[in-house]
VOMI-409932 format. One record per residue: x negated, y, z of N, C-alpha, C in turn; residue in three letters. Coordinates in pm, whole numbers, padded with zeros to 5 digits, always signed. Each point is the difference from the previous one (the first is absolute). Example, Ala and Ser with C-alpha at 12.3 -4.5 7.8 and 13.67 -1.06 7.14 Angstrom:
<atoms>
-01319-00569+00780+00089+00119+00000-00090+00120+00000ALA
+00035+00105-00072-00082+00119+00006+00077+00109+00073SER
</atoms>
This chain:
<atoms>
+02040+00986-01036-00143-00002+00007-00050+00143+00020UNK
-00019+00036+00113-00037+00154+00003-00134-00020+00004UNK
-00097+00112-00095-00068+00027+00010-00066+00135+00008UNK
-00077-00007+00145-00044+00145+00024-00158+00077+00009UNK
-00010+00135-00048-00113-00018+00046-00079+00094+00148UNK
-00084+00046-00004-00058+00073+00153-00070+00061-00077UNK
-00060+00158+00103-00105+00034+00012-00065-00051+00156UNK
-00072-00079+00059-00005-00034+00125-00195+00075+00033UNK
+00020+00041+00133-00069+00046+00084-00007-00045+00113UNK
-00182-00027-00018-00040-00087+00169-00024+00113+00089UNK
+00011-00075+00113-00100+00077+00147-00140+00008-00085UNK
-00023+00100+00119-00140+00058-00018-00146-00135-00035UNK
-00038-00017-00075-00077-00126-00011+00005-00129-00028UNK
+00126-00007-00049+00056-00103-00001+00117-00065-00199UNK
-00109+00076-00080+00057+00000-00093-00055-00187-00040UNK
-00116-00025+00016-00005-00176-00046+00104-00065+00097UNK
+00016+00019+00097+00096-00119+00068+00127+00054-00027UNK
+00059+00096-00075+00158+00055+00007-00017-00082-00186UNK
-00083+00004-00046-00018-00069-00149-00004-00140+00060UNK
-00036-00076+00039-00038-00177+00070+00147+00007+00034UNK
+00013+00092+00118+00209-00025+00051+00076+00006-00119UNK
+00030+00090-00078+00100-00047-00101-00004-00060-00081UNK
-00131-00056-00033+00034-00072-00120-00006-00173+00052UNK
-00025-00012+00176+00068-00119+00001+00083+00006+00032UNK
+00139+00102-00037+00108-00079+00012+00080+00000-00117UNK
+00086-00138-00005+00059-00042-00099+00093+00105-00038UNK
-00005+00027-00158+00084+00028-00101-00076+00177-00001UNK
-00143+00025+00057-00037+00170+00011-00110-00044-00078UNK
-00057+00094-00065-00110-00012-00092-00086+00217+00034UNK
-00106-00032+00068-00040+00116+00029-00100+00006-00034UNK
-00070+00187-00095-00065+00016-00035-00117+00150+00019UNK
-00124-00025+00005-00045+00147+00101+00031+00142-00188UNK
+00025+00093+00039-00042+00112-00035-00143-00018-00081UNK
+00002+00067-00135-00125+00054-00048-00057+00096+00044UNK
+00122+00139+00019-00105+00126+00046+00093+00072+00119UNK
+00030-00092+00073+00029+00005+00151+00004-00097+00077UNK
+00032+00023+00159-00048-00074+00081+00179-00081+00044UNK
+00061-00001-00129+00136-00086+00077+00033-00142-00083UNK
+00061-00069+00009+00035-00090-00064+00068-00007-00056UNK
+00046-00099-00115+00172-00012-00089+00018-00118+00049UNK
+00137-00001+00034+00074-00158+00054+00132+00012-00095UNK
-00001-00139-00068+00134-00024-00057+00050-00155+00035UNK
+00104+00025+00047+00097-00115+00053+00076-00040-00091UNK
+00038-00126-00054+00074-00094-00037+00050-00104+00060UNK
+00131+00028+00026+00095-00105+00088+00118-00091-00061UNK
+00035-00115+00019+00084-00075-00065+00118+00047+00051UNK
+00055+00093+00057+00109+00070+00065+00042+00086+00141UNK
+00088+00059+00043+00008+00123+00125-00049-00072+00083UNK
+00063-00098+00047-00034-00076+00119-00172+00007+00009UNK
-00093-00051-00071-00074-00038+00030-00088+00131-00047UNK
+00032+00127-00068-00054+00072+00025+00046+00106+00122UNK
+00056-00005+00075+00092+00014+00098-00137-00034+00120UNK
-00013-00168+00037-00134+00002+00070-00124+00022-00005UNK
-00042+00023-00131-00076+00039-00047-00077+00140+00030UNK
+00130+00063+00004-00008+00121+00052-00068+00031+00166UNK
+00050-00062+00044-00004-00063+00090-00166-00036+00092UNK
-00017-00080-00095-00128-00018-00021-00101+00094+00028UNK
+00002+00058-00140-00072+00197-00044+00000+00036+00106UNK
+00123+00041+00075+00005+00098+00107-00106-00099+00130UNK
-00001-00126-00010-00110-00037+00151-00138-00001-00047UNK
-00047+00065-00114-00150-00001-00048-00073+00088+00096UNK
-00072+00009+00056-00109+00107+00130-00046+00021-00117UNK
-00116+00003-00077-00077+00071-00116+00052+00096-00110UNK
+00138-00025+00043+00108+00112-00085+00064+00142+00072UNK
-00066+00091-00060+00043+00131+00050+00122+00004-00075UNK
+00037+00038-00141+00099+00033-00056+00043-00048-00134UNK
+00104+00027-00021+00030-00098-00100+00097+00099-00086UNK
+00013+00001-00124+00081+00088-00073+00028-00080-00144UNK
+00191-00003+00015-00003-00048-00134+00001+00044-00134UNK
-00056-00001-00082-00004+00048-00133+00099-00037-00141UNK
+00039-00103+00052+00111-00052-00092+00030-00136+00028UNK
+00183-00033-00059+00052-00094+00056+00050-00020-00153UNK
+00028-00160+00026+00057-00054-00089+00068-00137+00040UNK
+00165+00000-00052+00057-00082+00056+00067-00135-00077UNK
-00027-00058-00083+00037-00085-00157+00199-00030+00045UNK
+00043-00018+00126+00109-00052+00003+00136+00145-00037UNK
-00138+00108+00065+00128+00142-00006-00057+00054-00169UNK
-00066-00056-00058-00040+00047-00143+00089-00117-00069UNK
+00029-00100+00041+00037-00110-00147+00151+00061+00024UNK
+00084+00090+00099+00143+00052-00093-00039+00086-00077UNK
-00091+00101-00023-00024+00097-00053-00029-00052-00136UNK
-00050-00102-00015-00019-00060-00146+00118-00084-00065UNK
+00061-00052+00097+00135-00071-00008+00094+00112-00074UNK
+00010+00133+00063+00072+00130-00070-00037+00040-00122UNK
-00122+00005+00031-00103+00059-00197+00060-00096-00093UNK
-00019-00136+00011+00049-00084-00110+00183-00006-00005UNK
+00064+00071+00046+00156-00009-00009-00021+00104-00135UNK
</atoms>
């Protein structure tokens, strides 16, 4: 289950429709900035594959200038790491 998040940046004028584009798509939840003009996007995916097209996706948005990730999180490459702690 990776979950990630963004700093994302629209084209010039285009910060309501780059907010309308991501947050209809499934498994992105996007949110504007208090005291700037960019957005937070965090993705939750039921696995690579499908965050894989997903990706995919992001990259054919026109209202999206840029996109930067801020942190990742992956539950399948974390549950050995907990599997080890409890040995």
């Amino acid at each position: 289950m990776p979950i990630l998040g963004y700093i994302a940046s629209s084209r010039s004028g285009a910060k309501q429709e780059l907010l309308q584009d991501l947050n209809a798509l499934q498994y992105c939840e996007a949110y504007p900035a208090d005291n700037a003009d960019i957005l937070i996007l965090v993705t939750d995916t039921p696995d690579k594959n499908t965050e894989e097209q997903l990706q995919k996706r992001l990259k054919g948005i026109k209202s999206l200038e840029s996109l930067s990730m801020t942190f990742g999180y992956n539950d399948e490459l974390h549950q050995g790491e907990r599997n080890d702690n409890e040995a």
